[in-house]
C-alpha atoms as one frame of an Amber mdcrd trajectory, in Angstrom:
protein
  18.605   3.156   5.369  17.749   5.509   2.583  15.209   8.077   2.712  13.310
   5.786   0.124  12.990   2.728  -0.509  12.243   0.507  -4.106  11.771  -2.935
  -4.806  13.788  -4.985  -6.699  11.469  -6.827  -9.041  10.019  -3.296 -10.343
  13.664  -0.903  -9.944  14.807  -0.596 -13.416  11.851  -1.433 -15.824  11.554
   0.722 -18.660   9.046   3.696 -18.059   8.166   3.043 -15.002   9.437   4.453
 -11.224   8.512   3.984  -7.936   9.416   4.344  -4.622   8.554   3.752  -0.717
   8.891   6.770   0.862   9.937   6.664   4.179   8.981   9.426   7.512  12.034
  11.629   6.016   9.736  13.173   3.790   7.341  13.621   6.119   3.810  13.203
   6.994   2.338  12.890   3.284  -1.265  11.869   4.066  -4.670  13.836   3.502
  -6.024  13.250   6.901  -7.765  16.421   8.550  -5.897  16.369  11.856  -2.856
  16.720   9.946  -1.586  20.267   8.791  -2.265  20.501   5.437  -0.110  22.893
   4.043   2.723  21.035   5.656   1.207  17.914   3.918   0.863  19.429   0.677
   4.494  20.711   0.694   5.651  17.179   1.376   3.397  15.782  -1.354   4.407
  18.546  -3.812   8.371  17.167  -2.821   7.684  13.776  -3.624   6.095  14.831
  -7.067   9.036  16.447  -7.890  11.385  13.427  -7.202   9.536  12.176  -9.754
   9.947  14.853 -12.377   6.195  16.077 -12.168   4.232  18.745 -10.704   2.296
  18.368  -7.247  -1.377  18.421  -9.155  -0.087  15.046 -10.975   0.497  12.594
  -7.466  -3.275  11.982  -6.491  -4.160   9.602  -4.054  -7.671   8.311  -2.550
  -9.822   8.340   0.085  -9.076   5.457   1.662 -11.780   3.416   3.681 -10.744
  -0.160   3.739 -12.575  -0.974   1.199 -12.267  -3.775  -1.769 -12.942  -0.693
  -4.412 -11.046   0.286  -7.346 -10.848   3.303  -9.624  -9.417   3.371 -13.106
  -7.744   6.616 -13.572  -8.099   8.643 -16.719  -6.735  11.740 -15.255  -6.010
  13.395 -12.095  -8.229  14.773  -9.777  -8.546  17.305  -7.383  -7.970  16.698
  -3.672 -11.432  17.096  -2.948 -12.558  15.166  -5.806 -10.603  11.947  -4.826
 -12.713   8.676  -5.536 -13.838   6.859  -1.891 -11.910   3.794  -2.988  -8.593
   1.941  -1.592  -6.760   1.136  -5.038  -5.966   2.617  -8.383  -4.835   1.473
 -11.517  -4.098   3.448 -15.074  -2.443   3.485 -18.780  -2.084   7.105 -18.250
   1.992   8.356 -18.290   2.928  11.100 -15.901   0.336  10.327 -13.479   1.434
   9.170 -10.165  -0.885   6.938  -7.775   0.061   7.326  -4.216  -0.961   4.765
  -1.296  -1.104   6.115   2.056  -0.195   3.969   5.110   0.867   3.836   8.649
   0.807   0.409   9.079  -1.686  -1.562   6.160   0.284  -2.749   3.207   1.070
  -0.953   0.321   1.263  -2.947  -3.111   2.462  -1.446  -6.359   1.713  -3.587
  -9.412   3.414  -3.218 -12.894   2.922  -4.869 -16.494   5.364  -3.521 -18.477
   4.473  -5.550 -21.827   0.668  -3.690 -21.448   2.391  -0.710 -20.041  -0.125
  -0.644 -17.003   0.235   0.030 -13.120  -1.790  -0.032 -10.231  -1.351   0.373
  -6.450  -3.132  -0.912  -3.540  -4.120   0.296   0.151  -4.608  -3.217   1.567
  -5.191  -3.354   5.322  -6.857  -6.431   6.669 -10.113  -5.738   5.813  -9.720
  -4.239   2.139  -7.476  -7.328   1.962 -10.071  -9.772   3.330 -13.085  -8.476
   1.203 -10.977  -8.355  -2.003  -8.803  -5.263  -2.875  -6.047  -7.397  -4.098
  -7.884  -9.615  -6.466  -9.996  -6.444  -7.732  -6.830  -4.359  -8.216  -5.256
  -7.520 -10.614  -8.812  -7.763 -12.243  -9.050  -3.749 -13.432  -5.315  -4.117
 -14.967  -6.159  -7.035 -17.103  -9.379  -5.118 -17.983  -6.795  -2.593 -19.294
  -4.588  -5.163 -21.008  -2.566  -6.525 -18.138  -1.898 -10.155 -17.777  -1.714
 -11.722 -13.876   1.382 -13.966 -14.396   2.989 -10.683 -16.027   2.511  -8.267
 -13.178   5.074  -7.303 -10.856   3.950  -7.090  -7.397   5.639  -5.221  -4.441
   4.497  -5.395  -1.359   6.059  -2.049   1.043   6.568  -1.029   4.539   3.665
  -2.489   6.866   3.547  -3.782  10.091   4.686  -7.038  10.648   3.581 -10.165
  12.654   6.355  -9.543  15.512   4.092  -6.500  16.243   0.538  -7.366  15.500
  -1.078  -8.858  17.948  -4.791  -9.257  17.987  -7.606 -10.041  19.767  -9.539
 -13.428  20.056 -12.176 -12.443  17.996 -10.006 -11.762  14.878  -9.114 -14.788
  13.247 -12.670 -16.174  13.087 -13.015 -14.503   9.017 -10.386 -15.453   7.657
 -10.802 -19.271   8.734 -13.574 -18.534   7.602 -12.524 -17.811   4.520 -10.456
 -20.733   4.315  -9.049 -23.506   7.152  -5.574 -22.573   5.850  -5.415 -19.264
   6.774  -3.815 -20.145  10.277  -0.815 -20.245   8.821  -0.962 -16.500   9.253
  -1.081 -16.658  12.871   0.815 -17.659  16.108   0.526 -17.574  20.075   0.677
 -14.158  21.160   1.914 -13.586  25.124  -1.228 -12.693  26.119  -4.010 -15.782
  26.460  -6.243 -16.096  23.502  -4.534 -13.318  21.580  -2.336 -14.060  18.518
   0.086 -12.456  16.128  -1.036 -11.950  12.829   0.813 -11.826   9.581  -0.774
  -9.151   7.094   2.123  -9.038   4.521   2.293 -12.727   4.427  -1.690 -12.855
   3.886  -1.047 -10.336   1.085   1.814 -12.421  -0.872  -0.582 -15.581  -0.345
  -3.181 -13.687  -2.267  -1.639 -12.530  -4.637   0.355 -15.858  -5.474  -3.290
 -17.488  -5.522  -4.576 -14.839  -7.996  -1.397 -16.479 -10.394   1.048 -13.270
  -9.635   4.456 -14.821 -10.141   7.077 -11.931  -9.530   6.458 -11.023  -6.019
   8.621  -8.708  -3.739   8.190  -7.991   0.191   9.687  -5.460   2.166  11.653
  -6.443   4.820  10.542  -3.422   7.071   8.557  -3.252   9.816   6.816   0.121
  10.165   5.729  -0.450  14.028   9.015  -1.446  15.131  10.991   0.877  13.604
  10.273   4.598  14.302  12.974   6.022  13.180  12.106   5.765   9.415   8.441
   5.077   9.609   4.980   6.333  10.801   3.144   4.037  12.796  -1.034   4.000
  13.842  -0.376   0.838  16.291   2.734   2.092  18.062   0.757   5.725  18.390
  -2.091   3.902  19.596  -0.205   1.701  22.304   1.785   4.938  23.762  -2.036
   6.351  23.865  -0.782   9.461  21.485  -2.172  11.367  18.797  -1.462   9.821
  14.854   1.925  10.955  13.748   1.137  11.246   9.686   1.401   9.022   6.694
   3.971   7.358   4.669   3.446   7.437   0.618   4.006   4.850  -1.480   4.038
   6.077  -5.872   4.550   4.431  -9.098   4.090   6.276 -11.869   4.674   5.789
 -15.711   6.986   8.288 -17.415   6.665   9.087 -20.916
């Protein structure tokens, strides 16, 4: 496996670049337990892969929220918006999604020349982050059915198991939505399927040219950070994968 990855269905449009950056480049996230000149460093390294100085990668401050932010211009570490998703017209900025295990989405509409990228766990993705994301492009000129949607490393249903409790919300939402889950070994657990629940969405918000990673970030630790796996072996958080798109002049 490369040290990045890209999706098909966004590699080679004109202006814009991307990538899924795997635990190579190390721990990339703005969390305070982390050490963060090391985490700077690797930021400032994954900036320059794409041709642009560290202070032009920002990313937010991610609460698993439905929230969005239209960037004008970057910001400052400690001015980052409290939101989970970004979207802009602006060239030479990159937006960077953290993750170590939620889904990253990049979105591209290269007719309007706009992009946007998503931190969707399961709640940001239950309460809306998806649709809201899709929403602010077309405010800037995008058009659903002409986005290009990637979905990135996440953890998959082979590894998700959850509690009894869980699926009651999104039933809620909708009787369909056990299509996202199966038996789990233990009794009245089950496996859930975030990335699937993410395509579904954004299929039902008209999004045509959709792309899913096939990698699993619990399963494999070799190329990705995990919170679940750290979590299970009762172990401090490893770090944060990044996940950019960026328009180039």
């Amino acid at each position: 496996m490369s040290f990045t990855l890209s999706a098909d269905n966004l590699h080679g449009l004109p202006g814009i670049r991307h990538e899924f950056f795997t635990r190579a480049w190390g721990d990339c996230g703005l969390a305070p337990m982390g050490d963060p000149e090391a985490q700077q460093k690797n930021r400032a390294k994954v900036a320059t892969h794409f041709g642009l100085s560290a202070d032009r990668l920002i990313s937010c401050l991610q609460v698993h929220s439905p929230d969005v932010v239209t960037v004008t211009e970057p910001w400052t570490i400690e001015n980052r918006p409290q939101v989970d998703a970004m979207v802009t017209k602006e060239k030479n900025v990159a937006l960077g999604i953290l993750t170590a295990d939620c889904v990253p989405v990049l979105f591209a509409d290269l007719r309007a020349g706009v992009i946007g990228a998503a931190h969707a766990g399961w709640k940001g993705a239950l309460s809306g982050v998806i649709e809201n994301t899709l929403d602010a492009m077309e405010k800037l000129g995008a058009h659903k059915k002409s986005i290009h949607a990637a979905i990135g490393p996440c953890i998959w249903q082979s590894s998700y198991e959850v509690g009894p409790e869980f699926p009651a919300p999104f039933l809620a939402e909708s009787p369909s939505n056990t299509r996202f889950f199966r038996p789990a070994f233990r009794s009245d657990h089950t496996m859930f399927n975030l990335p699937g629940y993410v395509e579904a969405k954004l299929r039902a918000a008209g999004v045509i040219s959709i792309e899913q990673s096939p990698a699993d970030t619990c399963a494999d630790e070799v190329h990705f950070f995990s919170y679940r796996r750290s979590t299970l072996r009762k172990m401090d958080r490893e770090g944060s994968l990044i996940s950019v798109i960026v328009l180039k002049k």
